[in-house]
C-alpha positions in Angstrom: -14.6 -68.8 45.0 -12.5 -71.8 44.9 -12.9 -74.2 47.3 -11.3 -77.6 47.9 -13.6 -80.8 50.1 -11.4 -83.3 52.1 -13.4 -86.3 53.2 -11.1 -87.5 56.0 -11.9 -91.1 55.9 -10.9 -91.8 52.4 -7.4 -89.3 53.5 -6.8 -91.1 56.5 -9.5 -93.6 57.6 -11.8 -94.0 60.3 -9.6 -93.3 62.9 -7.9 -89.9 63.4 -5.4 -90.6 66.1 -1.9 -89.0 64.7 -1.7 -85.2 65.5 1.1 -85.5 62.5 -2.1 -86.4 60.2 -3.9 -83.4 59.8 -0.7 -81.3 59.7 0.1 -83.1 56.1 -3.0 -82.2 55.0 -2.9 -79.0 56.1 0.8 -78.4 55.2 0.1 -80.1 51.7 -3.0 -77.9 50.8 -3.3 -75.4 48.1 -2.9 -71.7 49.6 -4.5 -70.2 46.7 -7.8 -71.6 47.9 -10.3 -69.5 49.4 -12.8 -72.6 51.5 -11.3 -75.5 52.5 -14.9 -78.2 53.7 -13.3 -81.0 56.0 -16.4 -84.2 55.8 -15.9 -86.2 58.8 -18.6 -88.8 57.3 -17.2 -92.4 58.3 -15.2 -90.9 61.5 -15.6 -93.4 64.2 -12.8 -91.5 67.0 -10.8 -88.5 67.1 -8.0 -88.5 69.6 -7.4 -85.1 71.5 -4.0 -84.1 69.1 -5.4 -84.7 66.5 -8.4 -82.8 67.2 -6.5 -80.1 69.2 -4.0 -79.9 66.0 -7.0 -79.3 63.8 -8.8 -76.7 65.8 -5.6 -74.5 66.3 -4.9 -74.5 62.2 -8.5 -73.7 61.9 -8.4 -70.7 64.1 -4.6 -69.6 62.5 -5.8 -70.1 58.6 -6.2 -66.8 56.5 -8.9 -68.7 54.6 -12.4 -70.2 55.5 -12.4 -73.8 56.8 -16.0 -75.5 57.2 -17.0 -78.9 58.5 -19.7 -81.0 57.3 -21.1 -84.6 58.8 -20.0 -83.8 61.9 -20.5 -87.2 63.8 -21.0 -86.8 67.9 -17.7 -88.4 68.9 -15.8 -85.8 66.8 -18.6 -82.9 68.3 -17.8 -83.7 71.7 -13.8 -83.7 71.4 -13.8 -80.2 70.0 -16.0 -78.8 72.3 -13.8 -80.4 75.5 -10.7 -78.5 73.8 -12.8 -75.7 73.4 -14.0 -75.5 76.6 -10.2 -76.6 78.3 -9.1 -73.2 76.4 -12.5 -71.2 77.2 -13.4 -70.9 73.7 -17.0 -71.0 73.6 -18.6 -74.4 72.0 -19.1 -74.1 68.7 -20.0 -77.4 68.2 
């Protein structure tokens, strides 16, 4: 299986506030990969685009897409989008 890690600090930094962001890194990944791991170690906020932008790729990708180093800031922002669209917290 061929899977590709993106630690989203050194990609983008600490702060995740561009909705436009994560749909580089999504648009500029390989398709030919099966598991895509986002690390969120070194995340200190996650605005609601950018989160809301990640969650709806996540659910729309034909390939696996795990998180690791989850920190509570980003937890919490995923499950109030989740909840706002009653997706049950996964989170």
């Amino acid at each position: 299986m061929t899977m590709i890690r993106i630690k989203l600090s050194e990609e983008i930094g600490s702060d995740l506030g561009q909705r436009y962001l994560i749909e580089e890194i999504f648009d500029d990944m390989d398709c030919n990969s099966q598991k895509v791991l986002f690390d969120f170690d070194g995340i200190e906020f996650i605005s609601r685009s950018f989160a809301q932008e990640y969650l709806n790729r996540k659910m729309m990708a034909d390939y696996e897409i795990g998180e690791v180093n989850i920190p509570c800031v980003v937890k919490k922002m995923f499950n109030v989008i989740l909840k706002n669209n009653d997706y049950d917290s996964i989170y």
